[in-house]
N, C-alpha and C positions, 0 to 999 in steps of 0.2 A: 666543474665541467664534467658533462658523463659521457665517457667514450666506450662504441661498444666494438670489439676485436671477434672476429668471425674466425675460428680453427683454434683450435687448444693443443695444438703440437708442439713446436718450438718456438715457433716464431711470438705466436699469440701471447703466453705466458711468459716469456721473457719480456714484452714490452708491458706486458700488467707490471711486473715487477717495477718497471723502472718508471711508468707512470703511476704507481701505488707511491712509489718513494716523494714525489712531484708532489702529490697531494690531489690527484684525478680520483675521481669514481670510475672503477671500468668494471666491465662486464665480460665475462668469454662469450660466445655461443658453438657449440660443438654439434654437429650430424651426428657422429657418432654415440650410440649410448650409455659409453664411458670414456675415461681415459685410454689410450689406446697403449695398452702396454709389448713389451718384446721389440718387431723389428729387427730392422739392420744396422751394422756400426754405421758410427758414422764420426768423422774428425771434427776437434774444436781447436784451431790454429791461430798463430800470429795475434793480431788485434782481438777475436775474438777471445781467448784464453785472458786477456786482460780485463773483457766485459765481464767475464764471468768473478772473476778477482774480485772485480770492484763491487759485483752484488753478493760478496761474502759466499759462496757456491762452492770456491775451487777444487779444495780441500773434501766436499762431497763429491764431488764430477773425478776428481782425481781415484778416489777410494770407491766410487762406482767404473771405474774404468774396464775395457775388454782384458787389459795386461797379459795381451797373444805374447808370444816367444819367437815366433816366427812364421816362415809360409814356404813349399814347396813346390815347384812345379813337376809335372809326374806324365809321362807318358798313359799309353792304353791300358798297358800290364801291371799298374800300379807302379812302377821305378822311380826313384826321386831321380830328376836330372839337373836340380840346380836346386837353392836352397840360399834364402835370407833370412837376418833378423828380422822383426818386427817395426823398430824405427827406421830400420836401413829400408823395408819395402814398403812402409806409409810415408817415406819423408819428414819424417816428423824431427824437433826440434825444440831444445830447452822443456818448457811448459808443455808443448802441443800435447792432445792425449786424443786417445780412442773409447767412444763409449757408445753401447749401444742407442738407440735413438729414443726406447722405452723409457729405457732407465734414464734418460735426459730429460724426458717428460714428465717424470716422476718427481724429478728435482722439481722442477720447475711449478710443478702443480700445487704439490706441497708449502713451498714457497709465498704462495700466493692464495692460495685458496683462504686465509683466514683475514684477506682485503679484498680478495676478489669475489663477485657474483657467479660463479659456473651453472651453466645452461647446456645439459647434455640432452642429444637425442632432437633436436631443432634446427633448423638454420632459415635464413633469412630469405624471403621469397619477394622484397620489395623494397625499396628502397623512394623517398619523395624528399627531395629537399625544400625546404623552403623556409623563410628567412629567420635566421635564428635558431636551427637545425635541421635534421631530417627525420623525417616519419620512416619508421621502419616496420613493414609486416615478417609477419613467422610462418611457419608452416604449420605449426600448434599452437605455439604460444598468442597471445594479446600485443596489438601493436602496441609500439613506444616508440618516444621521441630521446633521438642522441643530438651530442654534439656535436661528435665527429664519428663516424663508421672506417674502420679500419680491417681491409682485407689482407686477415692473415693463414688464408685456407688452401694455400696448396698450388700446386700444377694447373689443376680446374679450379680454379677459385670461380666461384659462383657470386661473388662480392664484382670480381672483376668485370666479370660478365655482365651483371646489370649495371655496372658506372660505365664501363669500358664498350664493352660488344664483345662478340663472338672469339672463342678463345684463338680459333686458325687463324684471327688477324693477328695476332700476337706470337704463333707458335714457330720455333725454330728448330724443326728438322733433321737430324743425323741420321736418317734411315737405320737406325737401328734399334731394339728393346733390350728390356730386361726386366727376369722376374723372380721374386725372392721367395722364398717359403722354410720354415722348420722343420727338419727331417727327421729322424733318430740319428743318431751320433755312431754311426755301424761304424764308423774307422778308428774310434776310441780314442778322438781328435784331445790334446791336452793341452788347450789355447794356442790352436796351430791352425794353420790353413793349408787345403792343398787346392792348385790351380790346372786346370787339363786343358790346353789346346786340342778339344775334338774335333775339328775339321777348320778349314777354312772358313772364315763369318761365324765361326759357333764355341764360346768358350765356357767353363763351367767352373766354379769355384767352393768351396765347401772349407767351413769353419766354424769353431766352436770357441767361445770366450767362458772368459771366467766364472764359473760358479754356475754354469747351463750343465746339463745334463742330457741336452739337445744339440743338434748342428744346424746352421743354414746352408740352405744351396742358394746361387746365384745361377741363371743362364743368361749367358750375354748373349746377343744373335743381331746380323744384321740382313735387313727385310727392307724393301718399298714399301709406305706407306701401306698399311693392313686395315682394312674396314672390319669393324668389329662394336660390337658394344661394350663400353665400357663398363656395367655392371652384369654382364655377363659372365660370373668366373668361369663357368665350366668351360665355356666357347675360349676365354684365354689359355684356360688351362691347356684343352684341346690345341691351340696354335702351338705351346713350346713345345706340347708330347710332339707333334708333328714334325717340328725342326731340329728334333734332335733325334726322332725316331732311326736305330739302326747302328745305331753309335756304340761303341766301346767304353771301356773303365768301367765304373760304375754307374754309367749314367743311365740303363733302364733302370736299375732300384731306385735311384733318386725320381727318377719322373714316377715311376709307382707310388715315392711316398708324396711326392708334391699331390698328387692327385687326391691325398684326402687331407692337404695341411689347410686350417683353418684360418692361416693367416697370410693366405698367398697373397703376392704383390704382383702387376704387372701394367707396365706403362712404356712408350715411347721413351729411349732417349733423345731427352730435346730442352730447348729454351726458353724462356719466356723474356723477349724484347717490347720494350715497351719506348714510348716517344715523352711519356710524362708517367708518373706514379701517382700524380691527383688531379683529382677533379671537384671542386667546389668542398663540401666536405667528406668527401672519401679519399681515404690514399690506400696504397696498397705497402705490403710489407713482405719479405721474404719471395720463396716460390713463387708466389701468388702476380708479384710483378715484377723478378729476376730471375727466378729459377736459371740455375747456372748446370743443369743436371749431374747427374751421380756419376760420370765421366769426370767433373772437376774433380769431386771431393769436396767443394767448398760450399757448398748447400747450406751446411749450419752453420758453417763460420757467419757468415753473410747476413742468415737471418741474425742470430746475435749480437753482430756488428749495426745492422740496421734498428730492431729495437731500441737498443743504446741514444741513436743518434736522433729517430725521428721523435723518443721521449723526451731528450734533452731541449730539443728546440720548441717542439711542441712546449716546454715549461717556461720557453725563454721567450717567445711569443707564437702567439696564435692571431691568425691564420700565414701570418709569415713566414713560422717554420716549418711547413710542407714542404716549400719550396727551395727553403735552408737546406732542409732535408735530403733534397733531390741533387741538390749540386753539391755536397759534401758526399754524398753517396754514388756520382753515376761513373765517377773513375776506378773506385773500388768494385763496383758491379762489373765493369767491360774487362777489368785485369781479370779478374776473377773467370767472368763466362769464357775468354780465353783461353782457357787451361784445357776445355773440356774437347775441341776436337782433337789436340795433338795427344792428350791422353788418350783417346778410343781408340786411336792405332794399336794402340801397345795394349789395352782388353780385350780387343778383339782382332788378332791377327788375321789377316787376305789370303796372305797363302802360307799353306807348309813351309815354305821355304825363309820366309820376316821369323813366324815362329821358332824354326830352328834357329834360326841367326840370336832371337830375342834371348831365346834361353841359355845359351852358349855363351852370350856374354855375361847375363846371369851369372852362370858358374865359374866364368874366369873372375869376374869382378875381385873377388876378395884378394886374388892373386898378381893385381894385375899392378904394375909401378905406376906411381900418385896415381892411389886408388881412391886415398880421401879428395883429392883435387876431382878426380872423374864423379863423387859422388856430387861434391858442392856445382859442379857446374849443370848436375841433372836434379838436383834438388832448387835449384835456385827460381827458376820461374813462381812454382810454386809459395814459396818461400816469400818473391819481393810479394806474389799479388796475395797471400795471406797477411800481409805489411803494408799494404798500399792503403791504409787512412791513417789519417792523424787522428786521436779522440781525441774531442774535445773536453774541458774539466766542465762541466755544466754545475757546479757546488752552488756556485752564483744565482742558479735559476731559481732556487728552491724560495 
């Protein structure tokens, strides 16, 4: 059976893997003209730390990990005003770890790339089912016929688009953004973070992990929907310079160096709600048809957890494990995209005055009687919807 998977990020390559194991032919196809190395952390929790266990990985993702120390929160003047550990301000637990999203890709590429087909610099401009598979065109490449086309390309999944329709029938809205870029490391960060509430609606974070010789910035900002192009960077660039424009800390330097960092990020925080994940033979996988955004934190959990699940069934039978797939999956997705409005509060504080209160309990925390009970009972949401599947043993499928 030849399946072809559209995004070579996480989500993509994780599911080669687990259908390379199966005994599938698959294929990546990537836009990009390479692997997309750097990024942002990003956490691997709960069920997913066990997918990656079970593809032999751990032990790599573990020893590629950010292994920050911790994170501060810091007024205008640069002042620390509260201060955590690193597990204690990710929530993290047992196994959970932190890794940047590169170096995730990096596993995962390697992993596969000597079963898998990689197609960079293409992606898919067609899609025609019919019976017995689907004809797929490229934007360079020579059409081919798959069996199953598999959308695992992101936020705009362009897979989704032509099975699905238009992304804004899908999209779920926080009127907020956020945008990430590589700085120089000017505060001689030594796997540390620091966090700045600069105004009301405008937050800014800056961190540097292990073995970088660089920082990231983060701007969080909350905005009404913004009309913009999306391939526009300078025009994004221009929106953060603007919402932050005037602002104390360090934040002009930072926007001076975002302005020439080559690997600026910038997008809506938002959702992707979907009523089904396939359609005849397309399904979608990751971002592309749950994006739970970067507010949860559980974005790769999710995709990892998904891969797993829709390989497994996909080996246990076809075309009825799509649909296996969707209902093993649609509880784990709703706990999950859950998490992410009641976290925005606390990224992006409304007013000076949540802020003050946020950070204030911050610094009493460590002090405070059952402080481990105050932790567990603010760690827990998190925690059950990084726990909310059962994996199944699919040994059987092969």
């Amino acid at each position: 059976m030849d399946i072809l998977i559209s995004g070579a990020g996480i989500a993509g390559p994780a599911l080669a893997w687990w259908l390379n194991h199966y005994g599938f032919r698959t294929t990546v196809v990537e836009r990009a003209p390479s692997l997309r190395e750097g990024g942002y952390k990003v956490d691997i929790r709960g069920v997913a730390v066990e997918v990656v266990r079970r593809m032999g990985l751990l032990d790599e993702v573990h020893a590629a990990s950010t292994d920050m120390r911790g994170a501060a929160f810091v007024n205008r003047r640069g002042k620390e005003l509260a201060t955590l550990d690193a597990d204690t301000f990710g929530f993290r637990h047992g196994d959970d770890t932190e890794i940047l999203r590169g170096d995730l890709a990096r596993i995962l590429y390697d992993a596969t790339r000597g079963n898998t087909e990689y197609v960079f610099g293409d992606w898919i401009t067609g899609l025609d089912e019919r019976p017995g598979g689907v004809e797929v065109t490229f934007a360079h490449g020579t059409p081919r016929r798959f069996d199953l086309v598999v959308g695992a390309d992101g936020l705009h999944s362009g897979v989704r688009a032509l099975a699905f329709g238009p992304e804004e029938d899908y999209l779920r809205r926080f009127d907020a953004y956020v945008s990430i870029a590589t700085v120089p490391n000017s505060f001689r960060l030594d796997r540390w973070e620091l966090l700045h509430a600069a105004a009301p609606g405008r937050m800014v974070n800056v961190y540097s992990t292990a073995r970088a010789s660089d920082a990231k910035a983060a701007f969080w900002f909350t905005a009404p929907p913004l009309a913009y192009d999306r391939r526009d960077v300078d025009a994004q660039k221009a929106i953060v310079a603007d919402r932050f424009a005037d602002l104390g800390w360090e934040i002009p330097a930072l926007l001076t160096a975002m302005s020439s960092a080559g690997d600026f990020y910038f997008d809506p925080v938002c959702q992707i709600v979907m009523d089904r994940l396939s359609t005849g033979r397309v399904v979608l996988l990751g971002d592309a048809g749950y994006c739970a955004s970067p507010a949860s934190g559980q974005g790769t959990s999710l995709a990892l957890a998904g891969a797993y699940v829709l390989a497994g069934e996909l080996a246990a039978d076809f075309p009825a494990g799509l649909s296996r797939y969707e209902a093993l999956m649609r509880p784990f997705i709703e706990k999950n995209q859950a998490l992410a409005k009641t976290a925005l509060r606390g990224i992006i504080p409304q007013s000076r005055a949540f802020a003050w209160f946020n950070t204030r309990m911050i610094r009493l925390l460590p002090h405070l009687p059952g402080r481990n009970r105050v932790l567990e009972q603010m760690s827990r949401p998190i925690r059950e919807a990084a726990n909310a599947l059962e994996l199944k043993d699919y040994a059987l499928a092969t």
